[in-house]
C-alpha positions as CSV (number, residue, x, y, z in Angstrom):
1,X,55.8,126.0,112.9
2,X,59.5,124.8,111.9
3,X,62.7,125.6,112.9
4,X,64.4,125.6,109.3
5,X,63.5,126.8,106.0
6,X,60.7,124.6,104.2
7,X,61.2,122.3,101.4
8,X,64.4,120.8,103.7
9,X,64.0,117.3,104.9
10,X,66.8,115.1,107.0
11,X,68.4,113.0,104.6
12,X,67.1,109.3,105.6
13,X,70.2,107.8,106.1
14,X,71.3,110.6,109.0
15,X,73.9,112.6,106.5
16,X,73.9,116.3,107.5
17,X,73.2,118.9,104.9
18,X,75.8,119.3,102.2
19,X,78.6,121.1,103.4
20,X,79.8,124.8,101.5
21,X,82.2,124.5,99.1
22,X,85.9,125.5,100.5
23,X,86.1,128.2,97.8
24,X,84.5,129.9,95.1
25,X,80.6,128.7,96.8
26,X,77.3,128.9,94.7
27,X,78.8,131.9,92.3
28,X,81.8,129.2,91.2
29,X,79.1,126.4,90.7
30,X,76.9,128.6,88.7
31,X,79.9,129.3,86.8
32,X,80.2,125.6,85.9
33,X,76.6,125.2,85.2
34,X,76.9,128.1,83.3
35,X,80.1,126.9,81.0
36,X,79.1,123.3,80.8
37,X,75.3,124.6,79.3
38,X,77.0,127.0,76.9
39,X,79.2,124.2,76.0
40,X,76.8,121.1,74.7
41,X,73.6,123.6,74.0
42,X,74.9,123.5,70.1
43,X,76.0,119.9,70.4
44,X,72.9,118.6,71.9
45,X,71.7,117.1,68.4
46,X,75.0,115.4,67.5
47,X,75.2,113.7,71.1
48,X,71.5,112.7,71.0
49,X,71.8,110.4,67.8
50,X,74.9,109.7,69.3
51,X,72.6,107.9,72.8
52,X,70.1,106.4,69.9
53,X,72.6,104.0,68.7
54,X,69.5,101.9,67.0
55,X,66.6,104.6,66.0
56,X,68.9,107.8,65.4
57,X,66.1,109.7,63.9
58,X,63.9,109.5,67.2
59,X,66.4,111.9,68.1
60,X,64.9,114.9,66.3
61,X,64.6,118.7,66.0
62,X,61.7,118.6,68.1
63,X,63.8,117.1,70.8
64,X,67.1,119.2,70.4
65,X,64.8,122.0,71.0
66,X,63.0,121.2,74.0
67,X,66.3,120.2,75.2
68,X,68.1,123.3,74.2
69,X,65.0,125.8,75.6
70,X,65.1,123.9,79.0
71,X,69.0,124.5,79.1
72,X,68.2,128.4,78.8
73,X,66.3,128.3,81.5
74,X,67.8,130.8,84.3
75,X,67.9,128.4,86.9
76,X,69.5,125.6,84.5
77,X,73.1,126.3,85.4
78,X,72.2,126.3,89.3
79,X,70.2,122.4,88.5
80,X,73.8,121.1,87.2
81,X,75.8,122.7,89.3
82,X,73.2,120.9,92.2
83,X,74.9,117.5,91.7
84,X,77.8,119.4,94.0
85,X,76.2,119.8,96.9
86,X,73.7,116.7,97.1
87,X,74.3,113.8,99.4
88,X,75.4,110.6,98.0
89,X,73.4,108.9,96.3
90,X,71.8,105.5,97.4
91,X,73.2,102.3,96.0
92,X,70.6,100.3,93.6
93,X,71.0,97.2,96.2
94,X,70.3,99.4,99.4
95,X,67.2,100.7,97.0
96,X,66.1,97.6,96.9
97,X,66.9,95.5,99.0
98,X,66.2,97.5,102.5
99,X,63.1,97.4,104.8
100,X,63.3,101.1,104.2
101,X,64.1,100.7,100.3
102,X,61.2,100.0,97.3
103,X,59.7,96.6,98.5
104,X,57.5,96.3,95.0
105,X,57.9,94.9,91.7
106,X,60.5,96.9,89.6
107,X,60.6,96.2,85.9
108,X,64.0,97.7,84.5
109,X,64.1,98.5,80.2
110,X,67.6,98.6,80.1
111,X,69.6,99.8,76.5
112,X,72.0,97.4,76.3
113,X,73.9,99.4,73.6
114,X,74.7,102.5,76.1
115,X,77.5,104.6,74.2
116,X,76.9,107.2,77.1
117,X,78.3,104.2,80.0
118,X,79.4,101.8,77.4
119,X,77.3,98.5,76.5
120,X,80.0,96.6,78.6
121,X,78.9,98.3,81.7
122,X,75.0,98.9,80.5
123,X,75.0,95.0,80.4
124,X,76.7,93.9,83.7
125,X,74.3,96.8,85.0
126,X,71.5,94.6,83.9
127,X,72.6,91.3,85.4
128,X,73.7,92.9,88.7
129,X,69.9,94.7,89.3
130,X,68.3,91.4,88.0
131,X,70.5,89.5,90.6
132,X,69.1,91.7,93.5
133,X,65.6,90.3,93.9
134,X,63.1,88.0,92.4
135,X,60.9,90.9,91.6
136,X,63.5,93.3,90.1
137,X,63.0,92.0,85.9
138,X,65.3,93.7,83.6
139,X,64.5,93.4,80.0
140,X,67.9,94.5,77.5
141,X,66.6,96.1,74.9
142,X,68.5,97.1,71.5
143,X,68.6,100.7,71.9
144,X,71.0,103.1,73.5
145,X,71.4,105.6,76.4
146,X,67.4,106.1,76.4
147,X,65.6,103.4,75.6
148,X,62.0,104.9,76.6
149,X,62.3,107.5,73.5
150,X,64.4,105.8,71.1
151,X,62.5,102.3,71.0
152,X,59.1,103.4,73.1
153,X,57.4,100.6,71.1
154,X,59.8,98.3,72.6
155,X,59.3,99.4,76.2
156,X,55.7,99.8,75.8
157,X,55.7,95.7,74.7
158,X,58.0,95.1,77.9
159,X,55.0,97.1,80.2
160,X,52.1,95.2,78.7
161,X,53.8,91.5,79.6
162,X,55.3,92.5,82.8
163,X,52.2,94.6,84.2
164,X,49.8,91.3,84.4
165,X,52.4,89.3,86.0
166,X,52.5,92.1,88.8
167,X,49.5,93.0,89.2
């Protein structure tokens, strides 16, 4: 038996649940969700070749659909407006780096030609994770915003050479 509904967990770090918004509440955020959707769902092929700076095609149809359908989705405008009301997010170092962080191997394929953060700040991203831990390995990889689906061959080749080395 619990007190509170199910599904809700104390945030590890002690931060109470996210406060209401002063004004407008979950109608005003749904709004937002709502707008912002309706605004990039007939953009969403231009700003995917946009992320695969190096393999533009990998962005295709196929892709722009699936990400188009899962932006109709009813709920979809409730998921974006979400980012309002969640806690702070963890810093990669506190991650980690923490007895209560991720104390394993961590193998980071990192586009090192961004567009979405800029490859200025994809790169010092790179060195700063790499500089946390012996066991955090970041491989830069010529691709953009999403390296796993624009260059999968790439990241594949970066699994199969780290894996045995962690094993």
């Amino acid at each position: 038996v619990t007190k509170r509904p199910l599904g809700i967990r104390d945030d590890p770090r002690g931060l109470p649940p996210y406060p209401p918004l002063p004004f407008g509440g979950q109608p005003l955020l749904d709004a937002f969700g709502y707008v912002l959707i309706s605004y990039l769902r007939p953009q969403v092929k231009g700003l995917l070749r946009q992320y695969y700076p190096t393999v533009p095609d990998n962005a295709d149809d196929k892709l722009a659909v699936s990400i188009g359908r899962d932006g109709s989705d009813p709920g979809a405008p409730n998921v974006i407006a979400s980012g309002q009301k969640l806690p702070p997010q963890r810093p990669l170092n506190e991650l980690l780096c923490t007895e209560d962080g991720f104390p394993g191997p961590v193998l980071v394929p990192q586009g090192a030609l961004d567009p979405l953060t800029g490859p200025e700040r994809s790169q010092s991203r790179a060195k700063l994770l790499a500089s946390l831990r012996s066991d955090v390995t970041v491989r830069l990889l010529d691709a953009g915003h999403c390296p796993h689906d624009e260059v999968p061959h790439l990241v594949a080749q970066e699994i199969v050479s780290w894996w045995p080395n962690v094993a």
